[in-house]
N, C-alpha and C positions, 0 to 999 in steps of 0.2 A: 699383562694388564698395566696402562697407565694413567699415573694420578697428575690430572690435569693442575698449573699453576694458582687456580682460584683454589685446589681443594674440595672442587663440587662435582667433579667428570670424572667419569670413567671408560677407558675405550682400550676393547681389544680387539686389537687387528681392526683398527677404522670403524671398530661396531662402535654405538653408545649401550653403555652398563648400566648409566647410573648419571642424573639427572632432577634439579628441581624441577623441571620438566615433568620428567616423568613420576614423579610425588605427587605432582596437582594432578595428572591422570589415573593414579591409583587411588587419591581422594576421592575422585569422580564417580570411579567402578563400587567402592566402598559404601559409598553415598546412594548409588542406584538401588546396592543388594539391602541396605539398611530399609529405603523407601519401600522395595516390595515387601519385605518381611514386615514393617509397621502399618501396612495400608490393609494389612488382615482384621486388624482391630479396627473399632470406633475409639472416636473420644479422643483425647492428646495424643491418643498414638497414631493417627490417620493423620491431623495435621501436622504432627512432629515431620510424618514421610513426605506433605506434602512441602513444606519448609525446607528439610535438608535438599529434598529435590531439584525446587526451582532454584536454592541456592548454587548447588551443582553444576544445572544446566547453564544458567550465565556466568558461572565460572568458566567451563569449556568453552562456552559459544566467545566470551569475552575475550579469553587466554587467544582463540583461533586469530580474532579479527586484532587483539594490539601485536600480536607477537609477528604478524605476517606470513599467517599461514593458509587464512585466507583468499579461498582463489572465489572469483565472478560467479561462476555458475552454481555455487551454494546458495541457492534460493530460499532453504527452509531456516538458514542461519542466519538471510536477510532478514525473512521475515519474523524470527523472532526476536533480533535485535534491535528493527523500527518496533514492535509491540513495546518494549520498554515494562517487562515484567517486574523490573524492582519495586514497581506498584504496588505488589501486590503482596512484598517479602513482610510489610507492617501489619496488615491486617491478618496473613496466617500466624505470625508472630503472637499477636495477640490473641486470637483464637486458641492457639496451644496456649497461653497462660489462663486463659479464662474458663478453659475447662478441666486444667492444671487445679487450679485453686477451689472446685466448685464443680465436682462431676454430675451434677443435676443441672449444668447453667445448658437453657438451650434457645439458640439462636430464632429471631424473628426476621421479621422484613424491615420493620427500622433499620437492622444490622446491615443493610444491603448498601448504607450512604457509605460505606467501608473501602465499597470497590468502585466510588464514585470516580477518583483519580485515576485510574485505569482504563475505567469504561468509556469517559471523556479523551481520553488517549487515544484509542481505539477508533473511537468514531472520529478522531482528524485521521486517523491515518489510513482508512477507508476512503475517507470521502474528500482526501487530496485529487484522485483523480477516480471517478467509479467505473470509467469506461477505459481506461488505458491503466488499470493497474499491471500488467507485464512488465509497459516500460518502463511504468513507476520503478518498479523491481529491481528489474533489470540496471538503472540508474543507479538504486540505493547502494547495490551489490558493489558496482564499479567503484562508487566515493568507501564502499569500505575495506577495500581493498587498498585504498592509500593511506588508510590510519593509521597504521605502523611508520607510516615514514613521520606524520605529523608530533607535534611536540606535545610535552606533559601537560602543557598550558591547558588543552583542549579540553581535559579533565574537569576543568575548573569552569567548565560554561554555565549559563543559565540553568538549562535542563536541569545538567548534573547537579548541579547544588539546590534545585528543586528537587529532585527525585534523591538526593539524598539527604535534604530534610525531612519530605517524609518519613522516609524509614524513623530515621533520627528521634520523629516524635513520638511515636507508635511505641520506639525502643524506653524513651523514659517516661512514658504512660504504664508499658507494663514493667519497667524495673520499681516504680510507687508502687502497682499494685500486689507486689511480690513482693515488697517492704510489709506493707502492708496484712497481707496473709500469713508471715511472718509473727507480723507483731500481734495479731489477733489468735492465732493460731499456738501458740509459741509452746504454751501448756500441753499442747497433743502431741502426737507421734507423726511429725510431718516432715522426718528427716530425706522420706526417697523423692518424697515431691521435691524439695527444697535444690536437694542432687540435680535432680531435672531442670526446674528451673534456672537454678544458679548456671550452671553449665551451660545452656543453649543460652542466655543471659550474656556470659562472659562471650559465647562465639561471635554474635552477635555484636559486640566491642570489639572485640579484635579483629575481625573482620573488616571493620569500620576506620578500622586504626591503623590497622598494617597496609589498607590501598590509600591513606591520606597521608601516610608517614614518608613511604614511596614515592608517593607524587610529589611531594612537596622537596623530596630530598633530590629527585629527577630534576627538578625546577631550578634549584637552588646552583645543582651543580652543573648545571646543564647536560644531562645526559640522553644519551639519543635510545629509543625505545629496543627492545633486546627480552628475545623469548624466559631468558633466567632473572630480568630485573620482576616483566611479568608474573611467571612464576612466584618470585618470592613476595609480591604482594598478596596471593592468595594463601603463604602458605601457610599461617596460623590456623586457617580457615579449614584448610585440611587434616595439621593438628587436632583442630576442635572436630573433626568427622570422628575421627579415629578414638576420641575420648566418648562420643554416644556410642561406642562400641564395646568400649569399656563399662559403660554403664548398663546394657545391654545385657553383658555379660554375667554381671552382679546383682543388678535389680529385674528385671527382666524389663518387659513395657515400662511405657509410663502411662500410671495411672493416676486418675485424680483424684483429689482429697474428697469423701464422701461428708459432708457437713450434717448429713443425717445423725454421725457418731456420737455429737457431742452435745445433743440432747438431754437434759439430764434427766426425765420422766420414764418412767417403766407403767407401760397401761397394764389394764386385766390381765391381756391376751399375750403379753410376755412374760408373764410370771411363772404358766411350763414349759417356756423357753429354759427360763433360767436355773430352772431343777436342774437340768441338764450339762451344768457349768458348772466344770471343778471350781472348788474353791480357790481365794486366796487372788484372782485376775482382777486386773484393773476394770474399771468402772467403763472406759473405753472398749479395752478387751471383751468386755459381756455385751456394753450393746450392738458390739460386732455381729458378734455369734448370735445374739435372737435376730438381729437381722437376715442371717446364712438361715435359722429357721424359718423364719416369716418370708423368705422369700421361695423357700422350697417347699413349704405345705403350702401358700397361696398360690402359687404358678405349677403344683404337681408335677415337678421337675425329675422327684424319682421314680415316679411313673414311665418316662422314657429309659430303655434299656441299654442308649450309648449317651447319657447324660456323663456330662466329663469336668473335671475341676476347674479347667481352664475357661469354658463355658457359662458356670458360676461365677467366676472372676469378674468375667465381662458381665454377666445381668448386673454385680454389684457395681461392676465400677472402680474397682481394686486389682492388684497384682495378685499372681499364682501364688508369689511367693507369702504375699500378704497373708495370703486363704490359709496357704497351709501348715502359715508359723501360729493362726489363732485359732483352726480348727486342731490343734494339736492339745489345745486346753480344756475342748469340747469333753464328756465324758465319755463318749464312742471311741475316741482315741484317734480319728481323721475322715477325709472326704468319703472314701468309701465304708465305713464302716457306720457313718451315720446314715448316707443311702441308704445303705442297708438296715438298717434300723425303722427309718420312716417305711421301706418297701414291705418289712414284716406288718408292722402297723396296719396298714393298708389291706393286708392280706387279712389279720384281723377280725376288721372291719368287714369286709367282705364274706369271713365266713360266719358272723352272725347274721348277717344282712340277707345272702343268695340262701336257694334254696341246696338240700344235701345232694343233689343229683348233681349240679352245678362241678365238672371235674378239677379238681384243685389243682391240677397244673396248667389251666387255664387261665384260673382266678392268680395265679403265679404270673403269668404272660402279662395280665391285666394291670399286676403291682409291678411288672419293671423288670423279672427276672427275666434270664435268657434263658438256662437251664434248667434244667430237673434236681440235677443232683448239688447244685449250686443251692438252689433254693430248700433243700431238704434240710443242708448242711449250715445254710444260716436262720431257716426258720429254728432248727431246735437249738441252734447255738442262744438265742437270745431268748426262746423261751422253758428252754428244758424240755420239750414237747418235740415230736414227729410232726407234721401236718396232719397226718390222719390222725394221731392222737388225738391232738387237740380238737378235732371236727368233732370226733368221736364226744367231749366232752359238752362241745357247747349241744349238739342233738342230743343227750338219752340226758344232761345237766346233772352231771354227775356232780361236779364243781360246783358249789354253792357262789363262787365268785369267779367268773372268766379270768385269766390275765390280762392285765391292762396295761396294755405299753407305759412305761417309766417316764 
């Protein structure tokens, strides 16, 4: 193995090892696996995928055509480099903060003047020629193939510093509005938002900073364009991939701040919510949790028998991890044990309600359970009772008072 004169290569036996190169290619692959695993969720985590993604693909497509790696017959790389998607990197930007800050905010048709710059875009580069778009193509293809030989200068044209105003402004509209949520916010527990934010925030600068710092230093010195100068304007950009992976790691999704929390009013109808909550949790912490109630007795979620935490997460609008550090406060003791709590209830319910013929591992199926013996061994856990016992008592009323779920 040798260590090339810059410090940055590595080749053995004529192979390449090791490359800024090949760093922006591993951001790349990084960046795809990141996008499919976020585009499972709604909410900041779909845009987050949809964000790092397109920032990705004009990375590659970008890296192909300055470094001179493109050849003519790459049509698809033509034609996404005349669409000029950096249009488009302001408005997901801000969508990821806007549902960041405010996981109830939802988008109208006003919001549609967003992707006006683009669509305007679009429709020149259609309707430059509607009947001979091949040669069009075929044209565009050729002149980008000579842009690697052309200078830094080129960087600095009109387009470009329109399309990179844009972004530009999108960026310090939503670094205000994340001052802002910040500053209103500050009292609450809004330190994983803040992670999120702050960090695609900073990528988003550096980003911005490391292809103008580049350019301007190419300019200055005159240097002629070269796959590792390229390279290393992206490579912050790849840095910043690799830290949502990190966060990833730690926080899980991102979720957005639910502004329902900070309510300070407790109606009727959560007041046996709140039996239900150890003592001593913050004022935060309980309207959490009547909300994890209120949303699981109004939507009968433990009625379905693959109802899963992660599932709940998303109805709220919050991380797994969220759920399961404040359902830990709850008096059931977690996600499943309160299921199972509401599914007894139900059962309950049911067996004052049906008549005695009705077979209780029916009315089992009916409240959520999958098995028999499942259901035997958490109905008398929480009420000291068998199934039958208990049937037994509400028909011959032996019991002067039913048990009544807690």
């Amino acid at each position: 193995m040798q260590r090339g004169q810059n410090g940055r290569v590595f080749e053995y036996k004529g192979v390449l090892m090791f490359s800024f190169s090949n760093i922006v290619a591993l951001g790349c692959i990084q960046a795809f696996i990141q996008s499919l695993y976020l585009l499972r969720f709604s909410g900041p985590g779909r845009w987050l995928a949809a964000f790092i993604l397109l920032v990705s693909i004009n990375m590659c497509v970008g890296f192909y055509v300055d470094s001179g790696l493109f050849e003519s017959d790459m049509l698809l790389i033509t034609m996404w480099e005349r669409l000029n998607s950096y249009l488009l990197l302001g408005p997901i930007f801000m969508a990821f903060v806007m549902t960041m800050t405010n996981s109830a905010y939802r988008f109208d048709k006003k919001d549609a003047i967003h992707l006006l710059p683009f669509l305007v875009w679009v429709g020149y580069f259609i309707s430059v020629s509607l009947y001979e778009q091949s040669d069009f193509l075929t044209e565009q293809a050729v002149n980008l193939q000579t842009v690697s030989t052309r200078p830094f200068t080129e960087r600095f044209s009109m387009i470009s510093l329109v399309t990179a105003g844009h972004f530009c402004l999108y960026l310090a509209y939503g670094s205000w509005q994340i001052f802002m949520f910040w500053w209103q916010q500050r009292d609450n527990r809004i330190f994983r938002q803040l992670c999120w934010l702050l960090t695609v925030t900073v990528i988003c600068y550096l980003m911005m900073a490391s292809v103008f710092i580049v350019s301007v230093t190419a300019v200055i010195m005159e240097l002629d364009k070269s796959d590792k100068l390229i390279a290393l304007s992206y490579l912050s950009t790849v840095v910043g991939i690799f830290s949502l992976s990190y966060l990833l790691i730690c926080y899980g999704r991102p979720a957005g701040f639910n502004r329902a929390l900070v309510k300070e009013e407790v109606t009727d109808t959560d007041k046996g919510s709140a039996e239900r909550i150890k003592p001593g949790v913050s004022a935060q912490q309980k309207r959490l949790l009547m909300l994890v109630e209120q949303e699981l007795r109004t939507n009968k979620h433990h009625l379905q028998p693959d109802f899963s935490q992660i599932q709940l997460a998303e109805k709220l609008n919050i991380s797994r991890h969220q759920l399961s550090d404040v359902l830990a406060l709850h008096s059931s003791g977690g996600f499943y044990e309160l299921i199972n709590q509401l599914r007894v209830d139900a059962v309950i319910e049911e067996l004052i309600k049906r008549p005695t013929s009705d077979r209780l591992i029916s009315i089992a199926y009916d409240c959520g359970f999958n098995s028999k013996s499942s259901f035997n061994q958490v109905f008398k856990k929480h009420t000291g009772k068998t199934p039958s016992q208990y049937r037994d008592l509400v028909k011959t009323s032996k019991a002067e008072t039913p048990w009544v779920p807690k």
